[in-house]
C-alpha positions in Angstrom: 2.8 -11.0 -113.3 4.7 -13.9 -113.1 6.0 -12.9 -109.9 2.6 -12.9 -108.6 1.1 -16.0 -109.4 4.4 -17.6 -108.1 3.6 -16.0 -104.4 0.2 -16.9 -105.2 1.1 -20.8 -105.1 3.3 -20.8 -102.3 0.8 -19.3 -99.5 -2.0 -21.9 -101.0 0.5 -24.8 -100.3 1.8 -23.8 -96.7 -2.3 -23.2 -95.7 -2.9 -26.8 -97.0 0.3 -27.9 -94.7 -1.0 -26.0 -92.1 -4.7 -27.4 -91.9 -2.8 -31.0 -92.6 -1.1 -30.6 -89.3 -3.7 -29.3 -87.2 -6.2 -32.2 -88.7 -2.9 -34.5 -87.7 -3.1 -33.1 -83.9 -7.0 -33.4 -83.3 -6.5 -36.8 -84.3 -3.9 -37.3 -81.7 -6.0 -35.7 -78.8 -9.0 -37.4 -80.0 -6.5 -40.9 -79.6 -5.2 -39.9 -76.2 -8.3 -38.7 -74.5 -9.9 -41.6 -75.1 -10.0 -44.1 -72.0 -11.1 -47.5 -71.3 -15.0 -48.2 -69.9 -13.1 -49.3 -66.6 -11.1 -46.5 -66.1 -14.3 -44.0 -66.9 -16.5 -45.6 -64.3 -13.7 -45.9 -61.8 -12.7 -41.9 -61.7 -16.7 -41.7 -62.2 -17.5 -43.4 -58.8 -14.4 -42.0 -57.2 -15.7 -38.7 -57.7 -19.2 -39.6 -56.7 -17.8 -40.9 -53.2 -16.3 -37.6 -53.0 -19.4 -35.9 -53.5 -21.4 -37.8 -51.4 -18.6 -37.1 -48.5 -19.0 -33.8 -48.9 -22.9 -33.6 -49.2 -22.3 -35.5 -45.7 -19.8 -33.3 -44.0 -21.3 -30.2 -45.2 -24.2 -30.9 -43.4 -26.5 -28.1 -45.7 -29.8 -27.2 -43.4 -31.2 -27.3 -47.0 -30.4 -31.0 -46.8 -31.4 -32.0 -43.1 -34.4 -30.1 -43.9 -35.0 -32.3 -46.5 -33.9 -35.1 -45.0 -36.6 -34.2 -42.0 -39.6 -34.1 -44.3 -38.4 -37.4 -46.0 -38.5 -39.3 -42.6 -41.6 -37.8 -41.5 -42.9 -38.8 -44.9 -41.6 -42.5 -44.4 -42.6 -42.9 -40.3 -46.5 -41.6 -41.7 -46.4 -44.2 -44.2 -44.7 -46.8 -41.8 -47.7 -45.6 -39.1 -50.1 -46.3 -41.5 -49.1 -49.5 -42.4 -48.9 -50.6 -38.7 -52.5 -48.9 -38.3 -53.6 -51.3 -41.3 -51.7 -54.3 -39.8 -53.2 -53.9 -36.9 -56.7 -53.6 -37.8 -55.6 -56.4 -39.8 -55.0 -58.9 -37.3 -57.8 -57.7 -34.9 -60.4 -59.1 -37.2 -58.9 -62.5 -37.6 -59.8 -65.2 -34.7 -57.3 -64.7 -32.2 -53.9 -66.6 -31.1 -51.0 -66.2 -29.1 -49.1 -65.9 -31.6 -51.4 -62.9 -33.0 -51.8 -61.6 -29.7 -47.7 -61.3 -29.3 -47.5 -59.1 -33.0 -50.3 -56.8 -32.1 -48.5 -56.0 -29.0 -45.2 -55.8 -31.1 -46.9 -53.5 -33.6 -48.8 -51.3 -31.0 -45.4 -50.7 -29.0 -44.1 -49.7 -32.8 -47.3 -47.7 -33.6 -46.4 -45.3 -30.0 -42.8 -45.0 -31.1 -43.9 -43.8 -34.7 -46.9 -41.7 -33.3 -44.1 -39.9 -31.3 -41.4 -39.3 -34.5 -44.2 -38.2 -36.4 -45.2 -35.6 -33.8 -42.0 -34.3 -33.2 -41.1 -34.3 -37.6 -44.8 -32.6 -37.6 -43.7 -29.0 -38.5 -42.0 -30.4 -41.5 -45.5 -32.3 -42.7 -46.5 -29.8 -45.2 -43.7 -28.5 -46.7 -39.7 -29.0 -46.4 -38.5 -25.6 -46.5 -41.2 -23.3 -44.6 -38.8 -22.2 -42.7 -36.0 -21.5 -44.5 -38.2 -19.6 -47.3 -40.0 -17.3 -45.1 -38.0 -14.3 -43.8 -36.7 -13.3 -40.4 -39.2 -11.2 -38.8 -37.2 -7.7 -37.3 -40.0 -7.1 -35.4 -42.6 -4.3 -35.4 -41.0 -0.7 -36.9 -40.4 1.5 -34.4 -41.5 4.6 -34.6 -39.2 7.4 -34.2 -40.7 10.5 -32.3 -37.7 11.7 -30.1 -34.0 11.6 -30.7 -33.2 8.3 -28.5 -35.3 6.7 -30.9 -32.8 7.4 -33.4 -30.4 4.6 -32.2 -33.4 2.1 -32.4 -34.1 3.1 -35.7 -30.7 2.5 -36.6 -30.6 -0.6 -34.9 -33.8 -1.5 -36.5 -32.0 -1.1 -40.0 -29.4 -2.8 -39.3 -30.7 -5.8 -38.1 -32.7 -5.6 -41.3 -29.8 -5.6 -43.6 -28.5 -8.4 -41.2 -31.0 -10.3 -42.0 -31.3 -9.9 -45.5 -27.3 -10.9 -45.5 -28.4 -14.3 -43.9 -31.5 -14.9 -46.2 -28.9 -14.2 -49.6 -26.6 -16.6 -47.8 -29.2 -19.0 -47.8 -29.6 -18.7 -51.0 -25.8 -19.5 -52.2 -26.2 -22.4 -50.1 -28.9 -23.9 -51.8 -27.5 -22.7 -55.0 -24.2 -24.9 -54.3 -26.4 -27.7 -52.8 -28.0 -28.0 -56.3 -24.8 -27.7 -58.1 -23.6 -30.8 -56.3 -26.6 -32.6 -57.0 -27.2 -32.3 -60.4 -23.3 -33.4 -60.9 -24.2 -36.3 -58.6 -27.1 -37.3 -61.5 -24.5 -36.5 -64.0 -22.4 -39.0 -62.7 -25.2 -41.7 -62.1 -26.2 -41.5 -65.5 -22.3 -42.2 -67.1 -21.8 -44.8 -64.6 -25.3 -46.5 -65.5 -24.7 -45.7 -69.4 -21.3 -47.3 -69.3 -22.2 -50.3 -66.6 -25.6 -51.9 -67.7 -25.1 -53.9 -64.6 -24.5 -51.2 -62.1 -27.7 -50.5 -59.8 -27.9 -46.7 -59.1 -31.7 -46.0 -60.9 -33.5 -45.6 -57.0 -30.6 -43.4 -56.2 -31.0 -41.7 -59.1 -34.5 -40.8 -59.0 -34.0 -40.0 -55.4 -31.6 -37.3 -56.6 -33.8 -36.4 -59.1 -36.4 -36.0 -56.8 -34.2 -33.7 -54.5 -32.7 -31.7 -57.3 -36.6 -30.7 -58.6 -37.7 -29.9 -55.0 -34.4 -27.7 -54.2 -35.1 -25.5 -57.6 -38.5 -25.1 -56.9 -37.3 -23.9 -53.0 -34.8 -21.4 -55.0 -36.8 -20.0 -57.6 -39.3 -19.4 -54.1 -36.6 -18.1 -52.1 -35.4 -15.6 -55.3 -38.7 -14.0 -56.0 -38.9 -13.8 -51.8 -35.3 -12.4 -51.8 -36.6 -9.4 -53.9 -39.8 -8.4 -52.8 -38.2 -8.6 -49.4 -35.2 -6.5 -50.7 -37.9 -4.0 -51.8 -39.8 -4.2 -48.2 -36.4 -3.8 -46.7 -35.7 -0.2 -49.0 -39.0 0.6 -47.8 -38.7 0.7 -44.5 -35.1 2.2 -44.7 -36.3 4.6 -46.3 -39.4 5.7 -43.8 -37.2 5.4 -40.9 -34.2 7.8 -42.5 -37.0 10.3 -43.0 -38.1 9.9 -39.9 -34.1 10.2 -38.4 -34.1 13.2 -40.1 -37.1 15.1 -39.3 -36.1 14.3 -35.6 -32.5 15.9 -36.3 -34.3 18.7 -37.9 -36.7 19.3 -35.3 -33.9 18.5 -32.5 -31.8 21.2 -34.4 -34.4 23.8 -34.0 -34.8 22.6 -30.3 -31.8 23.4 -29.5 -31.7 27.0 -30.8 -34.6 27.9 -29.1 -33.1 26.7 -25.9 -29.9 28.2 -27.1 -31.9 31.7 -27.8 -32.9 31.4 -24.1 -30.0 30.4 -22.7 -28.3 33.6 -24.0 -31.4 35.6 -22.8 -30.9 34.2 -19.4 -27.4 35.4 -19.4 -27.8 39.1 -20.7 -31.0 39.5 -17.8 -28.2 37.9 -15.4 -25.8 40.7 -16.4 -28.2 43.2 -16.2 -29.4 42.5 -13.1 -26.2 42.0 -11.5 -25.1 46.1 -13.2 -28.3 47.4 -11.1 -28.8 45.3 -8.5 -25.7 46.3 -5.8 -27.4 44.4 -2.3 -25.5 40.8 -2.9 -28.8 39.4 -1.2 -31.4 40.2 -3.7 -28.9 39.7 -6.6 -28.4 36.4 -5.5 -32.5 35.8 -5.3 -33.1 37.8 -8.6 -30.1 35.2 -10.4 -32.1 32.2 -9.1 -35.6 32.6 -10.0 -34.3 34.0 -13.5 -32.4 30.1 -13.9 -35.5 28.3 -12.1 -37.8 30.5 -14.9 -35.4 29.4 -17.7 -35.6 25.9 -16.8 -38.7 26.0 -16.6 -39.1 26.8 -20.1 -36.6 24.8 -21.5 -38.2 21.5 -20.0 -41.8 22.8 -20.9 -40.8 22.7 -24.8 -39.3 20.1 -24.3 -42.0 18.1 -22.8 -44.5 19.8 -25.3 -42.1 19.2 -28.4 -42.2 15.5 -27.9 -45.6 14.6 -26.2 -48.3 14.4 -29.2 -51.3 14.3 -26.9 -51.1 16.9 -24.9 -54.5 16.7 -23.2 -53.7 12.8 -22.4 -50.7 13.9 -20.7 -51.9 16.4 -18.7 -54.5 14.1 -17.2 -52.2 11.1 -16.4 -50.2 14.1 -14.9 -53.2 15.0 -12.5 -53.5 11.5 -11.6 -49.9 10.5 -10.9 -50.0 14.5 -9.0 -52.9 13.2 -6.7 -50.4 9.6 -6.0 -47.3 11.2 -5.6 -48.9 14.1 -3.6 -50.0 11.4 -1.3 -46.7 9.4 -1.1 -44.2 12.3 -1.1 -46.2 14.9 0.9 -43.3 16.7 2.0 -40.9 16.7 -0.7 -44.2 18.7 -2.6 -44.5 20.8 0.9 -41.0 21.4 0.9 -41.3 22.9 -3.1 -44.8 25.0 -2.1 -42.6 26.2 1.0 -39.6 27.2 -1.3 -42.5 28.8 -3.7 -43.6 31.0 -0.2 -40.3 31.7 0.6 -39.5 33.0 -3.1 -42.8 35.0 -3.7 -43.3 36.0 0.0 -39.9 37.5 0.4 -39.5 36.0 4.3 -36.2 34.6 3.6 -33.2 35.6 2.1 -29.8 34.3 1.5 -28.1 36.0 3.4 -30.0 36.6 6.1 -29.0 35.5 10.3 -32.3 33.2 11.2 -33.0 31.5 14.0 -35.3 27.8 13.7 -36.6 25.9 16.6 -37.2 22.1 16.1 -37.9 19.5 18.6 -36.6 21.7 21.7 -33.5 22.8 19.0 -32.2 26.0 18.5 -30.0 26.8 15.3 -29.0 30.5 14.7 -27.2 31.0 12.0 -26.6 32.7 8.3 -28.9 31.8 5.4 -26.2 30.3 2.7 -28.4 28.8 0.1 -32.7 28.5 -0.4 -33.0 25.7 -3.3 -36.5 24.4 -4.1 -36.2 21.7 -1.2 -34.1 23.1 1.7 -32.6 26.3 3.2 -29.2 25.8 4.2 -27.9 27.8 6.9 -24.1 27.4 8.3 -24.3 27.9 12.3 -22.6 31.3 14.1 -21.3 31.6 18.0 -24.0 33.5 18.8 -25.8 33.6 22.4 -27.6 30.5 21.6 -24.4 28.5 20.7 -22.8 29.5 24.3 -25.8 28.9 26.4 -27.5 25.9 24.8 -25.9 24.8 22.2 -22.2 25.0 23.0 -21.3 24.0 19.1 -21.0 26.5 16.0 -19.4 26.2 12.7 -21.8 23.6 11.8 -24.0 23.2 8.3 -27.2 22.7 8.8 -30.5 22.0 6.5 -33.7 22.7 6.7 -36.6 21.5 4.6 -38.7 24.2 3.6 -41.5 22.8 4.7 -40.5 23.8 8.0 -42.4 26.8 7.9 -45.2 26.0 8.0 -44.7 23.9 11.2 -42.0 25.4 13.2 -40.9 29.1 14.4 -38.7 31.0 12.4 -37.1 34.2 13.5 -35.4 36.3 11.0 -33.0 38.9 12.9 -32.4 40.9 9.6 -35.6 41.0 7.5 -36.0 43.5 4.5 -33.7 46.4 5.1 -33.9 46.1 8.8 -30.6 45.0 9.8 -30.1 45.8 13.3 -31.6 44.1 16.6 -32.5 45.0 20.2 -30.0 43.3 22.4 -30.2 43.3 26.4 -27.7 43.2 29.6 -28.8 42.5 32.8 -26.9 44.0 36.6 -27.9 44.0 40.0 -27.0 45.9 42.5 -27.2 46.5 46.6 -30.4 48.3 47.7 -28.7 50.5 49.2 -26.8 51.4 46.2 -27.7 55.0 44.0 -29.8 52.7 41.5 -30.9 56.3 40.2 -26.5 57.0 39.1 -26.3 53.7 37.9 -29.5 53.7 35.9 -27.7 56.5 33.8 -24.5 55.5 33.5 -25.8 52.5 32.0 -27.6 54.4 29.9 -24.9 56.4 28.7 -22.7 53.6 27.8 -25.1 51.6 25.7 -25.7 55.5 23.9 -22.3 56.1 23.2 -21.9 52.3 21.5 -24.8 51.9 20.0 -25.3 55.3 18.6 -24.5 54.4 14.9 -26.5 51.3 14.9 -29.6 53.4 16.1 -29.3 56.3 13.9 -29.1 53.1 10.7 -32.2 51.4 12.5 -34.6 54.7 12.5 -33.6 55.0 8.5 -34.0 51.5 8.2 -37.8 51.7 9.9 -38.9 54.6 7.8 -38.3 52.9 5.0 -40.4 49.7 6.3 -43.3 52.0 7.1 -44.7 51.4 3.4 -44.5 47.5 4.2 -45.4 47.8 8.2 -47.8 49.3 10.6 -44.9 50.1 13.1 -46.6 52.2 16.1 -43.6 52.3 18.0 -40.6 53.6 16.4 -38.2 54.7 19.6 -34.6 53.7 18.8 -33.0 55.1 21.9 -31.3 53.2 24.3 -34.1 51.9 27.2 -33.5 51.1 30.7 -35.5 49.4 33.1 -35.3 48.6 37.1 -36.5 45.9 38.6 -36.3 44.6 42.1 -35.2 41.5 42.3 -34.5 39.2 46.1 -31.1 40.4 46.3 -31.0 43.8 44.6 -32.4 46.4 42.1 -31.7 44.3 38.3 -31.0 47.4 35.9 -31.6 46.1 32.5 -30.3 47.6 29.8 -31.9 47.7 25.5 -29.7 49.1 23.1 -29.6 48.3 19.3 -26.6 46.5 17.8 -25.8 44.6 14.7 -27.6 41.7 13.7 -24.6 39.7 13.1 -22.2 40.8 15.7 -24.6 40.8 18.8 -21.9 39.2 21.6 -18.9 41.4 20.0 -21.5 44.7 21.9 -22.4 43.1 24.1 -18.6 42.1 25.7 -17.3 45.9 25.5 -20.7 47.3 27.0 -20.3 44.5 29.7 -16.9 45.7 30.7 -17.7 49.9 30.5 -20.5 49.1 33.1 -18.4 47.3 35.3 -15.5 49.5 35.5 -18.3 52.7 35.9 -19.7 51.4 38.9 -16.4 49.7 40.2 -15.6 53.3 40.2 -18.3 55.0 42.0 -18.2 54.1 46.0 -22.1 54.6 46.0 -22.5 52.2 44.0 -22.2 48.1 44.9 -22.7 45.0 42.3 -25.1 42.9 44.1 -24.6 38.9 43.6 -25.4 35.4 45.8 -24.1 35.9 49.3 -24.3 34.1 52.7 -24.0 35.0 56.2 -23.2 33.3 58.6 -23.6 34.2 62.8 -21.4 32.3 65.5 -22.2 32.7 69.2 -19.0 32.4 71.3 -17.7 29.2 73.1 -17.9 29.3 76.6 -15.0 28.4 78.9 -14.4 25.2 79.8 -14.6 24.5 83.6 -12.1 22.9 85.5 -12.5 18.8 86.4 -14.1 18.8 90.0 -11.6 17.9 93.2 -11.4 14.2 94.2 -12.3 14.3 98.3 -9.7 12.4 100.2 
């Protein structure tokens, strides 16, 4: 117990020393903070120049704002007085010396007329501008997928703003910090220095401090309902994003769906279609029928008015029919050509333009030209003396110009002719059938394909006269008998025939001594020279 109470006593007295010391060290700091009145109101006007500098060099809009409406404030009251002065002087008898300050004032009054009317926009309040919100513009709406980047643009632009207007905001929020320690610092200086005259800048700050909290408590309240617009409108347009990528989505598996239709009727057609021709015609109108479709929902996904757009269609039809007449000839010709069947890729054709003959294979029929690559046929030698070339022809063309297909349908073979004279005095009747036995011997296999080929057009074709043989004809010409000779022959390799028949025939009838190849001769008859007669005698 005794040991106890002897602890007891010696914590009370070293708490007692403890407090003692501590009292001991407040008193201390109380001593050495304190500071002469001098000293106070020198680091007190040192650090209002600093804040003044930086109020200065900062530059705030807050402030020039401010600072805009103050002037126009003080030029309207500076007009007014002028205006009063004025009307002031008027009334009094007049004077030189009045006359000179009513010109003086007057020459002020236009020069205050004009700083009011350019500080105007700041007449009714200081901060209009900087307390109403950006405007982003109207809100687009999204109804196709490039709208989605303007939508996206729209919201960031949005949250751009919205940046900028919360910026404004710390501004002003720093811009009142300085201020009220600026007051702070008038008041020590004018409570320690009766004698120091800072109450009109004082109530000046005042002023501004009162007017910049009532701008902030405006521009929070604005910062959140336009915070709430802003989630609003984020909002609407990311719904709207994604019922686009949802409809988009389903877009494209239709047009996938198709797409993979197109290809399985491709494959099919080309496993039962063997003629390269029609496979190549059957492959094109099943890709112009599945663009077609693909450009129809898409034109009828994304056009709301449907009606509307079908008669701006008929009107912009009846313009554009007008101005490009033959690009929409050109696409009803490839429409003729497709349905009709006339043309075929494929197919050796013949077109006459402007005294022009092109004879050639068909390599391509697209909705605005056929394009045909040029053979050495007889047309190349005779007239045009060119081949290889690539030539295209609008479709339009036939309505206007002759076309001759030399291998329509099935009907792949062609009446081709040769034409030899010979003497009258030659056995026309032994030349007539050897010629006629030559062009049967070669074109035999061409003739027995051509009478297949024309029993089979019989569905298509009235065809009266169906004789495939070889025909020979004699005519008389001014120097002979002209035998000419028809046979059939291949569409494509007319002057190949023709060359080896050429030769047979002239080797037959160089062989036959009946027979004589008439061609361009002249005769010509000489009397003979008489003698000359001797030079007559000179007479002595």
């Amino acid at each position: 117990m005794r040991y106890f109470s002897f602890l007891f006593t010696a914590l009370f007295i070293a708490v007692l020393t403890l407090n003692a010391a501590k009292n001991d060290e407040n008193i201390f700091q109380e001593q050495s903070i304190e500071l002469p009145k001098e000293v106070e109101i020198e680091n007190a006007q040192e650090e209002l120049s600093k804040i003044q500098k930086e109020l200065s060099k900062g530059s705030s809009i807050w402030l020039k704002s401010y600072n805009s409406y103050m002037a126009y404030q003080e030029s309207r009251k500076n007009l007014r007085e002028v205006k009063y002065r004025i009307e002031l002087l008027q009334n009094r008898s007049p004077n030189v010396e009045r006359k000179l300050e009513i010109e003086a004032l007057q020459a002020k009054q236009k020069i205050l007329t004009e700083q009011v009317e350019l500080l105007k926009a700041q007449g009714t309040s200081p901060f209009v501008s900087l307390l109403k919100p950006d405007e982003a513009g109207d809100l687009p709406s999204i109804t196709n997928p490039f709208d989605i980047i303007t939508g996206l643009s729209f919201v960031k632009r949005l949250n751009s703003q919205y940046r900028d207007y919360v910026l404004r905001e710390e501004e002003l929020q720093e811009l009142i910090t300085l201020l009220e320690r600026q007051v702070n610092l008038y008041k020590t200086i004018i409570r320690l220095d009766s004698k120091a005259d800072y109450e009109v800048e004082l109530e000046a700050t005042l002023l501004q401090v009162e007017k910049f909290k009532l701008a902030l408590e405006t521009l929070v309240s604005t910062a959140e309902v336009y915070e709430k617009r802003i989630e609003s409108t984020e909002a609407k347009i990311n719904k709207e994003i994604k019922d686009q990528i949802y409809k988009l989505l389903n877009i494209g598996m239709i047009v996938t769906v198709l797409i993979i239709i197109s290809f399985l009727f491709k494959r099919v057609i080309k496993r039962y279609i063997m003629d390269n021709e029609r496979f190549y015609m059957a492959n094109k109108i099943v890709t112009f029928i599945n663009v077609t479709l693909i450009i129809l929902i898409l034109l009828f996904s994304y056009i709301d008015n449907v009606g509307y757009f079908a008669t701006v269609l008929g009107f912009a039809s009846a313009g554009l029919a007008i101005a490009m007449r033959d690009w929409f000839m050109s696409l009803l010709g490839w429409l003729v050509i497709v349905v009709g069947g006339s043309i075929h890729v494929g197919d050796r054709v013949r077109f006459v333009k402007d005294g022009m003959e092109y004879v050639g294979d068909v390599l391509d029929v697209s909705m605005q030209r056929i394009t045909l690559m040029e053979d050495v046929t007889l047309t190349t030698i005779e007239t045009n003396r060119r081949a290889g070339r690539i030539v295209f022809v609008p479709n339009n063309y036939i309505f206007t110009s002759m076309i001759a297909n030399y291998s329509h349908g099935s009907l792949k073979t062609v009446w081709d002719g040769i034409d030899i004279v010979i003497t009258f005095d030659s056995n026309h009747k032994k030349a007539a059938h050897l010629v006629k036995e030559i062009c049967r011997k070669y074109s035999k296999g061409y003739t027995d394909i051509t009478r297949k080929q024309i029993n089979k057009l019989r569905d298509r074709y009235s065809l009266k006269n169906s004789n495939v043989e070889p025909r020979i004809f004699t005519f008389i010409e001014t120097n002979g008998l002209k035998i000419s000779a028809w046979y059939l022959t291949n569409a494509y390799a007319t002057l190949t025939l023709r060359s080896t028949i050429s030769a047979d025939i002239i080797d037959a009838f160089n062989a036959e001594h009946d027979i004589t190849i008439s061609y361009p001769t002249q005769t010509f008859y000489t009397a003979p020279i008489p003698p000359k007669s001797p030079p007559p005698m000179e007479v002595q």
